[in-house]
C-alpha positions as a Markdown table, in Angstrom:
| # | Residue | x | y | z |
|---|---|---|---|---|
| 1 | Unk | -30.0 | -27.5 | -9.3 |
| 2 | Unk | -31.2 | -28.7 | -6.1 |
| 3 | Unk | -28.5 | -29.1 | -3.6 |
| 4 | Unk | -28.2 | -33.4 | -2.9 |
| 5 | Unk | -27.3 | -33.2 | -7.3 |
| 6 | Unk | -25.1 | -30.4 | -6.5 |
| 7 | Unk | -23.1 | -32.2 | -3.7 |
| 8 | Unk | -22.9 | -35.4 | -5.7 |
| 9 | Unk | -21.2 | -33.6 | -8.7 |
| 10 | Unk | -19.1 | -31.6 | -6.5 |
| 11 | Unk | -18.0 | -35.2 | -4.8 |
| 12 | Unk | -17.4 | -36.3 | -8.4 |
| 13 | Unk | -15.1 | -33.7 | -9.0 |
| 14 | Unk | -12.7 | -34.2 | -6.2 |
| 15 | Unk | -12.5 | -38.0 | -6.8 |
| 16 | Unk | -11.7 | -37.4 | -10.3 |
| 17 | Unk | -9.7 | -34.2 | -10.4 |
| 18 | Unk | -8.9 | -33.9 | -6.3 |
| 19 | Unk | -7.2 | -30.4 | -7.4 |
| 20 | Unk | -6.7 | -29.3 | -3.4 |
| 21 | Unk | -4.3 | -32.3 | -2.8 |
| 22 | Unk | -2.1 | -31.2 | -6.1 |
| 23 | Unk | -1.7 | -28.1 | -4.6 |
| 24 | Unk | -1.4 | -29.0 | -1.3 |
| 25 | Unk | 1.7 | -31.5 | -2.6 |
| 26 | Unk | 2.8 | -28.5 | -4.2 |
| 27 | Unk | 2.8 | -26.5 | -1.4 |
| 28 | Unk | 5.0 | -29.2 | 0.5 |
| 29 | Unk | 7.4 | -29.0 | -1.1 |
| 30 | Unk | 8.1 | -25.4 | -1.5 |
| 31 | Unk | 7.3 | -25.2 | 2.3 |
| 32 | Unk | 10.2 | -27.4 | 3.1 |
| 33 | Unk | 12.7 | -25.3 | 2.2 |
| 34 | Unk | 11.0 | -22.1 | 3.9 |
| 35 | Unk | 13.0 | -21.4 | 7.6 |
| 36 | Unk | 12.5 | -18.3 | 9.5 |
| 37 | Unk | 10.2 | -16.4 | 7.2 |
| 38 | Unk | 7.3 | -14.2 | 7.6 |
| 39 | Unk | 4.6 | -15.8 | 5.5 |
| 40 | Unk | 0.5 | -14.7 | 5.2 |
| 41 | Unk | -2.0 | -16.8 | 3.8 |
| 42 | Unk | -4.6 | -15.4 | 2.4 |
| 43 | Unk | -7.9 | -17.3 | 2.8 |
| 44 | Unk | -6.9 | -19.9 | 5.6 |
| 45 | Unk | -10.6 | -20.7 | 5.9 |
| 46 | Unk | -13.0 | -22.1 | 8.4 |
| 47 | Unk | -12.0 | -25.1 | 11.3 |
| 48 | Unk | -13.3 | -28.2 | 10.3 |
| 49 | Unk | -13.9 | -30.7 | 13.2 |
| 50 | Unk | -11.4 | -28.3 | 14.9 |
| 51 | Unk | -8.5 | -28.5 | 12.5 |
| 52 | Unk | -8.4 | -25.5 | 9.7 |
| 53 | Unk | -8.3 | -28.2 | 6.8 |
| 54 | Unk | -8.1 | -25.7 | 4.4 |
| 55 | Unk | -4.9 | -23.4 | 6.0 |
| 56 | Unk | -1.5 | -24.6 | 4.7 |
| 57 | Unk | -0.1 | -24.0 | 7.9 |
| 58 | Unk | 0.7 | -27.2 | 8.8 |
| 59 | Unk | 2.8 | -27.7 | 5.9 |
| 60 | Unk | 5.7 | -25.1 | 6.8 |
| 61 | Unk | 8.5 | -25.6 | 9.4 |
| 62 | Unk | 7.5 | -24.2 | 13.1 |
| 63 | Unk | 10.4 | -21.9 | 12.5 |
| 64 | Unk | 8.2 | -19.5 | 10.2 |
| 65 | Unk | 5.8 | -17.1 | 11.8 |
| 66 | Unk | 2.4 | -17.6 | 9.6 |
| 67 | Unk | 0.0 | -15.4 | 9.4 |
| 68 | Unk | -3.2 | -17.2 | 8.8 |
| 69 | Unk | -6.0 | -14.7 | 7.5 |
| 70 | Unk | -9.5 | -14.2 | 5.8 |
| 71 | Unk | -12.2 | -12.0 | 5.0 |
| 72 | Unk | -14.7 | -14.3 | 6.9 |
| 73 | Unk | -14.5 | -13.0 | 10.8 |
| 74 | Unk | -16.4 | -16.0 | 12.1 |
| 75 | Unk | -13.5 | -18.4 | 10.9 |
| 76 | Unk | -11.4 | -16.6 | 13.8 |
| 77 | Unk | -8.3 | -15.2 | 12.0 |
| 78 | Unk | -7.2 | -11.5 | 11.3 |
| 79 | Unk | -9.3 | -9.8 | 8.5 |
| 80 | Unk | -7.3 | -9.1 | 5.7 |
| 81 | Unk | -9.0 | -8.4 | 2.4 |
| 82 | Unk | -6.3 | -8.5 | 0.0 |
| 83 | Unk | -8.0 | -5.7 | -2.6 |
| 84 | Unk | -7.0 | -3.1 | 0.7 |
| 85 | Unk | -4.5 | -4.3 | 2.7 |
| 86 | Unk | -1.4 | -2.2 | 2.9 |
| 87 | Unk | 1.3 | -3.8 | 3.7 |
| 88 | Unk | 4.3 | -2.7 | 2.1 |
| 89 | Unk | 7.9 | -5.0 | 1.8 |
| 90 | Unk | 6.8 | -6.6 | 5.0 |
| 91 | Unk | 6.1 | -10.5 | 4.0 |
| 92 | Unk | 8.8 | -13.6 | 2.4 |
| 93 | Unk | 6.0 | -15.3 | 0.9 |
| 94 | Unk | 2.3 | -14.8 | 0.7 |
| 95 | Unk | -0.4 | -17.9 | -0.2 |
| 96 | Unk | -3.3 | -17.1 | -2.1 |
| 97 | Unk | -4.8 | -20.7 | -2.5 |
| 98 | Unk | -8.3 | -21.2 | -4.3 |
| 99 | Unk | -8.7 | -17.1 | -3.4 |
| 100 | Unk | -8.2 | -15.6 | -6.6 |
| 101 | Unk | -11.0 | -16.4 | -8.3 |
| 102 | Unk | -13.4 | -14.9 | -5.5 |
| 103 | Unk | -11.5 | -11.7 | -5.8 |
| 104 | Unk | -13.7 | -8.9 | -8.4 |
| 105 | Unk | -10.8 | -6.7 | -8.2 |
| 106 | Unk | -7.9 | -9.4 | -8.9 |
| 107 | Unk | -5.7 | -6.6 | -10.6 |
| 108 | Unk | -5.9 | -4.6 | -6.9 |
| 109 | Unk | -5.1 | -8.2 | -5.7 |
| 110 | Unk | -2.0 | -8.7 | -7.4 |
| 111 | Unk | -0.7 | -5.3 | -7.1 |
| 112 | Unk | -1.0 | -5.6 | -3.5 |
| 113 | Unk | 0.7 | -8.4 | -3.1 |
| 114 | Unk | 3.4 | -7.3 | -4.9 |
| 115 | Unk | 3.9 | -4.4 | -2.8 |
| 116 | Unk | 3.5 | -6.4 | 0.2 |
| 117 | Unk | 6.4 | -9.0 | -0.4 |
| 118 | Unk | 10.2 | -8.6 | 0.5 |
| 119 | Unk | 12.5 | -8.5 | -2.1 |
| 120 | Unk | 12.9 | -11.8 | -4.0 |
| 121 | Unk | 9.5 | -12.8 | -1.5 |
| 122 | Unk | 7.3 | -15.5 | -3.1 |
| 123 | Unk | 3.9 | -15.6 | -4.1 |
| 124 | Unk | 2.2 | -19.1 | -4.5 |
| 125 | Unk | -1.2 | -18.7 | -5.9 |
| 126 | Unk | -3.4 | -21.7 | -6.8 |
| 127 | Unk | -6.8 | -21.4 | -8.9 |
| 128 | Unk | -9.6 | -23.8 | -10.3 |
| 129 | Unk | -10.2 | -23.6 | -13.9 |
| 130 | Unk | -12.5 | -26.7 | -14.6 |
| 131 | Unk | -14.1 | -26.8 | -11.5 |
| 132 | Unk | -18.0 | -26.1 | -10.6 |
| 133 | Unk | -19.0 | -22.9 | -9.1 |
| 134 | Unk | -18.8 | -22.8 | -5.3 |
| 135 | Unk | -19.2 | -20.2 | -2.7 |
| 136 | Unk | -21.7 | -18.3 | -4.9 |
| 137 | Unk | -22.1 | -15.6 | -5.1 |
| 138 | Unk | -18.5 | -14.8 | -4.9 |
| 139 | Unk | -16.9 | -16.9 | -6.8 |
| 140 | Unk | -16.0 | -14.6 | -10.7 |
| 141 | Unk | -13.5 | -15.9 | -12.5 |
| 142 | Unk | -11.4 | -18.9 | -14.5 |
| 143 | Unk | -7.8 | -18.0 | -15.2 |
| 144 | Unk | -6.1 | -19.6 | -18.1 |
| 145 | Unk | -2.2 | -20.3 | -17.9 |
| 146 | Unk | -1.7 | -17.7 | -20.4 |
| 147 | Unk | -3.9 | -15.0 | -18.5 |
| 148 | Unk | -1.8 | -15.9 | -15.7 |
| 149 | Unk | 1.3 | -15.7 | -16.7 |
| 150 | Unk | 0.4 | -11.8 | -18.2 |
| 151 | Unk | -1.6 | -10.6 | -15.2 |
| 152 | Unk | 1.4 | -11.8 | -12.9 |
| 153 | Unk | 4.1 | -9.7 | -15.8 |
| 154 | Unk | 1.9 | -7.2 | -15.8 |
| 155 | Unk | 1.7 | -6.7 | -12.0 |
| 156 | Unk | 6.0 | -6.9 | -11.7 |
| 157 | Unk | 6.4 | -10.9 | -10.9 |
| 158 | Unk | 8.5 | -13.4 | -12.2 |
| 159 | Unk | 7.3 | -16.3 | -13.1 |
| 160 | Unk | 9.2 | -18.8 | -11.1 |
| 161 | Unk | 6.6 | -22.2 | -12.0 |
| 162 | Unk | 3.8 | -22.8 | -13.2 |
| 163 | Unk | 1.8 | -26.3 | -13.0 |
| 164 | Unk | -1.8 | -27.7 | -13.8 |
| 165 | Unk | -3.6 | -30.6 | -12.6 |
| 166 | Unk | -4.9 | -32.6 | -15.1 |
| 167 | Unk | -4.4 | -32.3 | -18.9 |
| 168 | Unk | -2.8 | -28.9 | -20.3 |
| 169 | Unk | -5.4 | -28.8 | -22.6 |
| 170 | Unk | -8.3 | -29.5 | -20.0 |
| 171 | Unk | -6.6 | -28.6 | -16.8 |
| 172 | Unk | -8.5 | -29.0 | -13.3 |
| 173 | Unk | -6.7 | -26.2 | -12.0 |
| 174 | Unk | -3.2 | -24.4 | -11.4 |
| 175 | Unk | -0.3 | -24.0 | -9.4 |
| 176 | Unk | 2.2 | -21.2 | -9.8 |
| 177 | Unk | 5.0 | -19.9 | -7.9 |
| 178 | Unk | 6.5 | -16.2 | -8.7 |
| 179 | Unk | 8.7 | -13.4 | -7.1 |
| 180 | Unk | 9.1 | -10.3 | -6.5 |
């Protein structure tokens, strides 16, 4: 596909299923309870006109120290690649938004996020399902809500929420919030 059919479907697909603003509204409003936590995101991305469009940063209270982060060194944040990081009972909540899918090693993921939150920390992970390919190579996998809910069992979480956008059946993408 060349890429002017490529960018029109992908502009397609946020005016129809616009799955970064249901997160980001999710986000919100967990963030608005969060004061005076330790918080990483994983994947805070590259500045966009100046402004890191696609950190949640800006949705937590100033209170909070956020740790924004990425495997991309040219986006200007510490490198942190979730599959080796080793941080151990150090974070209250960790965001993995729209970074699981480009993860091969997703089990290492999860483990290490586990071991990396507090007690009773938070993980809020969000993840396309029906959504076109994007930042190929890298981008492996589609979770279903039921291979979620195992792989976050599985890895010692408890499954706090879990939403989609869209229809169940034909969901855009997820939202799901779980603890240690």
């Amino acid at each position: 596909m060349s890429n002017l059919p490529k960018k029109i479907a992908r502009g397609l697909v946020h005016v129809v299923a616009d799955p970064r603003k249901f997160y980001y509204r999710q986000v919100a409003t967990f963030a608005n309870s969060i004061h005076n936590k330790k918080i990483l995101e994983l994947g805070s991305g590259y500045a966009v006109r100046g402004k890191y469009y696609y950190s949640a940063k800006r949705l937590f209270p100033e209170d909070n120290e956020f740790i924004q982060s990425d495997i991309n060194k040219s986006f200007g944040h510490p490198i942190v690649d979730v599959t080796k990081m080793k941080y151990s009972n150090e974070f209250d909540v960790i965001l993995c938004l729209n970074v699981l899918e480009h993860v091969y090693d997703y089990q290492k993921a999860l483990k290490n996020m586990y071991k990396a939150l507090k007690k009773n920390g938070r993980v809020i992970i969000a993840v396309p399902f029906n959504y076109p390919l994007h930042d190929e190579p890298g981008d492996y996998w589609r979770f279903t809500e039921h291979a979620l809910k195992n792989l976050l069992k599985d890895n010692g979480f408890k499954l706090v929420s879990l939403k989609h956008k869209g229809k169940r059946e034909y969901p855009f993408g997820y939202y799901l919030e779980a603890k240690k």
